[in-house]
N, C-alpha and C positions, 0 to 999 in steps of 0.2 A: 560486432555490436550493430545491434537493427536501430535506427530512429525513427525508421517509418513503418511505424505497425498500422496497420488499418485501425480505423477509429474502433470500430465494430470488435476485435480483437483487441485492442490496447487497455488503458486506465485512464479514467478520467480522473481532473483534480479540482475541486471545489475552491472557488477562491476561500475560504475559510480553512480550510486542509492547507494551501500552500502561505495562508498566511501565520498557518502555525509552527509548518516547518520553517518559514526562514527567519520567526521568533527566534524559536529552540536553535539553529545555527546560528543566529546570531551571540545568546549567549554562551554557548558555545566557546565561536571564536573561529572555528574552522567547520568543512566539511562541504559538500559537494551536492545534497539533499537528504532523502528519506530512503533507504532500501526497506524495501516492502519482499517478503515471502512468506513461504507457507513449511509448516512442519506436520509428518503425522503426528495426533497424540488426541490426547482428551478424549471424551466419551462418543463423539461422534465421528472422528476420524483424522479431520485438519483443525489447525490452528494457523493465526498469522502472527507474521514475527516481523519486529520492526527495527531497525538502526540506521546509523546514521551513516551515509553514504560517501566515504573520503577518496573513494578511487573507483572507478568505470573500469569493467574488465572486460575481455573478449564474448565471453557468453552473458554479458549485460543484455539489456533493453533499457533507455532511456528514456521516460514521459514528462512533457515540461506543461505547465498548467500555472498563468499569474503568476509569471517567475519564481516559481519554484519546479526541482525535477524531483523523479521518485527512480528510482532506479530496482530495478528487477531480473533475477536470473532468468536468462530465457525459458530454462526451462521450469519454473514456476509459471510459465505461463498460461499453462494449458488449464490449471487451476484457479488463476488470478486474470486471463481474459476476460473485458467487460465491467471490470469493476469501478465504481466509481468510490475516492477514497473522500472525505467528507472528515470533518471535524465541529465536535457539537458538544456545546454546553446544556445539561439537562439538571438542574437541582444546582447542586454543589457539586456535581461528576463532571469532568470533562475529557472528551477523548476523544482520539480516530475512530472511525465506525467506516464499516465498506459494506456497500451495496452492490454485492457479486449474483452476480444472474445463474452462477453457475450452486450457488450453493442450497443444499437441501438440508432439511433437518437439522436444525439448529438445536446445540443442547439446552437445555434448560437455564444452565447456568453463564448460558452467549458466549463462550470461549471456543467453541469447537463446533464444526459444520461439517456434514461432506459432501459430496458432488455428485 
């Protein structure tokens, strides 16, 4: 497990991102933060995938931002480097939204990106 990934390389956390995860663990009840990755699928190649973080494993990476962590399989990272993870109310929608540098061509329908 790495906790010190270069900033340039790591995730940033938005106070509003971390103040939503330790919402949602709070009601909850338990859990550890936000695991954040990435799956192929959808029209343009990746998706991200989100749960709730109960245990830090060996090939973890851990990011703490405004007390809350996000936790990340290392190797997700080569695709999830630099991302900043954010949390935003637009309308009646409210969601996580990431601003990953790495990501290109974004589908039309915002679920799927690739690199």
């Amino acid at each position: 497990m790495s906790d010190t990934i270069l900033e340039s390389e790591g995730l940033e956390l938005t106070e509003a991102a971390a103040g939503r995860i330790k919402e949602q663990l709070s009601k909850r009840g338990h859990g550890l933060g936000l695991r954040l990755g990435v799956r192929k699928s959808g029209c343009s190649g990746y998706m991200y995938t989100m749960d709730y973080a109960d245990e830090i494993g060996e090939d973890d990476d851990v990011f703490e931002g405004h007390g809350a962590k996000v936790v990340v399989q290392h190797k997700h990272m080569q695709v999830l480097g630099g991302t900043t993870v954010d949390f935003r109310s637009e309308g009646l929608n409210r969601m996580f939204r990431f601003d990953n540098p790495r990501a290109r061509n974004a589908c039309g329908c915002g679920e799927s990106f690739m690199i």
